[in-house]
N, C-alpha and C positions, 0 to 999 in steps of 0.2 A: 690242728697240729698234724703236720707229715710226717713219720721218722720212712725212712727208704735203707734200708738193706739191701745186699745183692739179690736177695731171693723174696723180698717180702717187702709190703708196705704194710706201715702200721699208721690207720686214721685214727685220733680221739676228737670227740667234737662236743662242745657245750656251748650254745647258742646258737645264733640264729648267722654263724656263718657256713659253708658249705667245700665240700669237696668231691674235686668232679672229675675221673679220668677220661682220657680218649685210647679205645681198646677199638681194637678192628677197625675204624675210622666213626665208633658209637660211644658215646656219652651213656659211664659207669659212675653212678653216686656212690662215694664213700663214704658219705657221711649224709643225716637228716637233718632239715631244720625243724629246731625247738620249737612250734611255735604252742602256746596254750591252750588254744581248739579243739589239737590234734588228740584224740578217744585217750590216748593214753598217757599223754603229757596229762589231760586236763584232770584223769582221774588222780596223776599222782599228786597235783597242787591239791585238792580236793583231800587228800589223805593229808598231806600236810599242814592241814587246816585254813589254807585259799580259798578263793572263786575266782571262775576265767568271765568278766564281763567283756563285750564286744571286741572279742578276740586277744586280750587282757589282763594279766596277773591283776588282781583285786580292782580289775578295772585301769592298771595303770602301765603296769610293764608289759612292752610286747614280745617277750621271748618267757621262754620258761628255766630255761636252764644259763648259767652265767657265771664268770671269776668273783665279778663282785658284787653290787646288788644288796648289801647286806643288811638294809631295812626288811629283807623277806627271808632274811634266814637268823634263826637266834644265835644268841652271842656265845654262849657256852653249851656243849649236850648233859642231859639230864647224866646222873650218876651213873647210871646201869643202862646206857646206851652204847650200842657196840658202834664201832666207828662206821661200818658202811651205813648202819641204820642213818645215823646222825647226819653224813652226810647227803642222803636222798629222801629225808622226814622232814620236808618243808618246802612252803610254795617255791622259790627258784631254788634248783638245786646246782651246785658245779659238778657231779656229776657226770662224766661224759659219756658215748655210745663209744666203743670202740671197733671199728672195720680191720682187717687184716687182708689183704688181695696178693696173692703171688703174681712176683715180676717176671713178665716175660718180652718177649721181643715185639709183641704187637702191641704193648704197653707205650706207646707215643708221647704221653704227654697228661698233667695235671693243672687243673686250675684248686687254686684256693682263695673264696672269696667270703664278702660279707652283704649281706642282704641290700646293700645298692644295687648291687647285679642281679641278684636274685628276684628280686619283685620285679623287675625289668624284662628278665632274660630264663626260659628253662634252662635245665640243664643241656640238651640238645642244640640251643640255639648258641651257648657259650661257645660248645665244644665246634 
C-alpha cells in the first residue's frame, strides 16, 4: 500500500509484494519482501512458535507476513496480550514494515508489484 501526500509517501508492506521508486533515474525500495529465510523474518516465525523449512513457513508458506493466512495465526490472543504483541506473536504475521520517503521533483515514478515481477526482475531492472 502507497498513501502519496504532497510532501510524503507513506509505504506499508506485508508480503511478499514490493515497492519500488525511480529517484534520479535509480531504483529506491520502499518496501522489503517477507520472505522466511530472511535472519530476521525467520527468527520472528521462530519466536512465534514456527520453522522456516526450505525457504518455507512450516515447510509450507512462502511469505512470512500476509492479510490472511489464518491457519498460522491463532483465532483469539491470550487474555493479557497487548494488541501489538498479538498481532506479530506468530509464524505469518500482518504486520507491516512501514517506509516514509519525501516527495520531491526527481521523484519520477513508482512500481507496485507482487512477486511474479519479482523473482523475475530486480528492483533496477523494473525501474
Amino acid at each position: 500500500m502507497a498513501l502519496i501526500t504532497p510532501n510524503e509517501i507513506y509505504c506499508a508492506n506485508a508480503g511478499d509484494s514490493r515497492t519500488v521508486a525511480c529517484e534520479y533515474g535509480n531504483a529506491v525500495d520502499l518496501s522489503k519482501d517477507h520472505k522466511p529465510d530472511l535472519p530476521d523474518e525467520r527468527a520472528r516465525i521462530m519466536k512465534g512458535g514456527g520453522h522456516v523449512v526450505d525457504g518455507r513457513v512450516n515447510g509450507v508458506i512462502a511469505l512470512s507476513r500476509a492479510m490472511g493466512d489464518f491457519d498460522y495465526k491463532p483465532v483469539t490472543p491470550p487474555k493479557d496480550a497487548k494488541k501489538i504483541w498479538y498481532l506479530n506473536n506468530h509464524p505469518v504475521t500482518v504486520w507491516p514494515d512501514i517506509q516514509v520517503k519525501p516527495v520531491h521533483k526527481e521523484l519520477e515514478f513508482m512500481i507496485i508489484a507482487c512477486d511474479g515481477i519479482w523473482d523475475c526482475k530486480t528492483s533496477d531492472q523494473a525501474v
